[in-house]
C-alpha positions in Angstrom: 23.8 53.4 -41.0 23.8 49.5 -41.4 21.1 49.0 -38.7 19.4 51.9 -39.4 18.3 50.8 -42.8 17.7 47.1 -40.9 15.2 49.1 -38.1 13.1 51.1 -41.8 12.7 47.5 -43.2 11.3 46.3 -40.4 9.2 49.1 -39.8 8.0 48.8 -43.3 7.2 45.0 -43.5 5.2 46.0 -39.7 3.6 49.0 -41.7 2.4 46.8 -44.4 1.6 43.7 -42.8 -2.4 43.7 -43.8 -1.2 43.9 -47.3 1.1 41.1 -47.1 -1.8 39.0 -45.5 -3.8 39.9 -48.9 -0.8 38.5 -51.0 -0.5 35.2 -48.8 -4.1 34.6 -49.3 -4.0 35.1 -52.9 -0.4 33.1 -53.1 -2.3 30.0 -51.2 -5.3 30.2 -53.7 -2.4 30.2 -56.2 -0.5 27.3 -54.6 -3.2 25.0 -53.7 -6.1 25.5 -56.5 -8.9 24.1 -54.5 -11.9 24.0 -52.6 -10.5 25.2 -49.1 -8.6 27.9 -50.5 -11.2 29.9 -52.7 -12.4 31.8 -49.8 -9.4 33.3 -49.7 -9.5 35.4 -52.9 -13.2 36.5 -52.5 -12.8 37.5 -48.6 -9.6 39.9 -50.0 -11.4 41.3 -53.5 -14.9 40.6 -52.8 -14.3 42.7 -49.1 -11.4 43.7 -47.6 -10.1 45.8 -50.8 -13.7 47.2 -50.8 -13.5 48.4 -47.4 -13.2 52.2 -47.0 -10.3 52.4 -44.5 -9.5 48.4 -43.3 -11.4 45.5 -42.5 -12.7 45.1 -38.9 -11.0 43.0 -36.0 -14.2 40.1 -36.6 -12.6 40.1 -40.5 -9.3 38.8 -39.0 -10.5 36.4 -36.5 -12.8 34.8 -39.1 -9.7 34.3 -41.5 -7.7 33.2 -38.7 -10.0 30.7 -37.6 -10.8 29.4 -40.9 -7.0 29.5 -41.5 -6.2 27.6 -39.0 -9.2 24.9 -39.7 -7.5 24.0 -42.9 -3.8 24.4 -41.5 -5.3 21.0 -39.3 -7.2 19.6 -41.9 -4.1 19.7 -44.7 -2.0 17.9 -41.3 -4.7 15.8 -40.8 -4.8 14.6 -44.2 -1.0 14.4 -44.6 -1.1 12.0 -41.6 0.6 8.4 -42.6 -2.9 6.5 -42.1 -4.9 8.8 -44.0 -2.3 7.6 -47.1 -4.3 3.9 -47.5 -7.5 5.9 -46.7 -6.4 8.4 -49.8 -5.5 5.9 -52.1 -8.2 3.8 -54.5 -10.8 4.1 -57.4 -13.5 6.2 -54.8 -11.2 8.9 -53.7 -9.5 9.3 -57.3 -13.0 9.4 -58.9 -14.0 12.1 -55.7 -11.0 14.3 -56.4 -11.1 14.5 -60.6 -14.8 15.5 -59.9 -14.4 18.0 -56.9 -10.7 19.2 -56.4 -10.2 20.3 -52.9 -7.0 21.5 -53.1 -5.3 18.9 -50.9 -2.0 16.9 -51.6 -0.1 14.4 -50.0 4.1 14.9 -49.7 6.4 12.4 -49.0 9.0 14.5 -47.7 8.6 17.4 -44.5 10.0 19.5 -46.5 7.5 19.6 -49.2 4.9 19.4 -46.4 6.1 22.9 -45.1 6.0 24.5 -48.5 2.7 22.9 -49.0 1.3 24.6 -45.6 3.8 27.7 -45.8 1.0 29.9 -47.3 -1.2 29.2 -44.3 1.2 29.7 -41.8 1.5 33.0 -43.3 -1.3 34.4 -43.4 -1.3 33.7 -39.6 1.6 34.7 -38.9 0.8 37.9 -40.4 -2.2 38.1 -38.3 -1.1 38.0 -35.3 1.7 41.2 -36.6 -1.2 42.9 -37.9 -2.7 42.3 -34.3 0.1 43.8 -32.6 0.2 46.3 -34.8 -3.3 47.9 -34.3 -2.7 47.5 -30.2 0.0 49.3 -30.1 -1.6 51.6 -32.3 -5.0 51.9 -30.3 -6.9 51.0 -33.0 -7.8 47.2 -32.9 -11.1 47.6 -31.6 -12.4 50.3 -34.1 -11.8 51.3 -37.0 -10.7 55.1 -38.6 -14.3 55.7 -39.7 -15.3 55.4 -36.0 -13.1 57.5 -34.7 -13.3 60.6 -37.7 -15.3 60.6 -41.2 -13.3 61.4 -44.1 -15.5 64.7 -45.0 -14.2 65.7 -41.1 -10.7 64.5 -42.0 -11.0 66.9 -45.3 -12.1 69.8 -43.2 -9.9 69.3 -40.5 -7.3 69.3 -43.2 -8.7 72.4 -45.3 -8.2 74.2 -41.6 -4.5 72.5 -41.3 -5.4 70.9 -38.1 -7.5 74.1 -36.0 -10.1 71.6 -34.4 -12.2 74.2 -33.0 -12.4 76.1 -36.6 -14.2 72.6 -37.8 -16.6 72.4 -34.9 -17.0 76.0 -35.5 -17.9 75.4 -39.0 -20.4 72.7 -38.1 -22.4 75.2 -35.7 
C-alpha cells in the first residue's frame, strides 16, 4: 500500500509540473527582488495563466533559455574576482539606484539557495517536457487538436463522434 501511495505522489507532482514551474517563477521573483527576475511574474500572470488550455512549446524554451542566462550570470557574478570588481562607491551607488536582484554569498551553501529557484524552474522544464512527449502533445497544443465548443458537443453526445460530425452537416 506503502508504494502505492509513493507511485500517486509521483504521478501527481509529474501531473502538475507546469503549475509548480508557475510557483518557482513566482518564488524566484520573491527570493531575489530584482531586475533579472521580474520577467518571471509577468511571463506566468501577464500570459501563461491567460492562455486558454497551456502555453506553447516556444513559451518554455524562452523561459528556459532566459533561465538559464541568469543561472550563468548569478555564477558569473558570484565568481571570487568579480568580489573586488563588486565592491566600491560606483557599484554601491549602481545597485541603490537600479537593484538587479544579484547577491554575493560567502558560503556554497547559501550560493545554492540563492540559485535554487532557478534550477527549479528548469528542472521542472525539462519534467514538463517529458511529460508532453510521452503524452503526444509537446508539439501542439489541445486547441489544435479539438475546440472546446467540439469538446462540449462531443461531450453533450457522451463521446458518439459521428453524431458531432453529423450535427455539423
Amino acid at each position: 500500500m506503502f508504494m502505492h501511495l509513493i507511485e500517486t505522489l509521483v504521478y501527481i507532482i509529474i501531473s502538475n509540473t507546469q503549475n509548480i514551474v508557475y510557483m518557482c517563477m513566482i518564488f524566484s521573483m520573491y527570493q531575489n527582488a530584482g531586475i533579472i527576475s521580474l520577467p518571471y511574474p509577468i511571463a506566468v500572470f501577464g500570459y501563461a495563466l491567460l492562455e486558454e488550455t497551456r502555453p506553447r512549446k516556444e513559451f518554455w524554451e524562452l523561459i528556459r533559455k532566459y533561465t538559464m542566462c541568469v543561472l550563468f550570470f548569478k555564477f558569473f557574478m558570484n565568481m571570487s574576482f568579480m568580489e573586488e570588481r563588486l565592491t566600491g562607491k560606483t557599484w554601491d551607488y549602481f545597485t541603490s539606484m537600479i537593484k538587479l536582484g544579484t547577491y554575493q554569498y560567502e558560503s556554497i551553501f547559501k550560493n545554492t539557495l540563492y540559485m535554487m529557484p532557478e534550477i527549479c524552474i528548469i528542472s521542472f522544464i525539462m519534467l514538463n517536457d517529458i511529460k508532453l512527449k510521452l503524452l503526444g502533445l509537446y508539439h501542439e497544443i489541445e486547441q489544435d487538436i479539438e475546440s472546446v465548443m467540439e469538446g462540449i458537443d462531443r461531450t453533450l453526445e457522451k463521446g458518439d463522434e459521428e453524431k458531432v460530425k453529423q450535427k455539423k452537416l
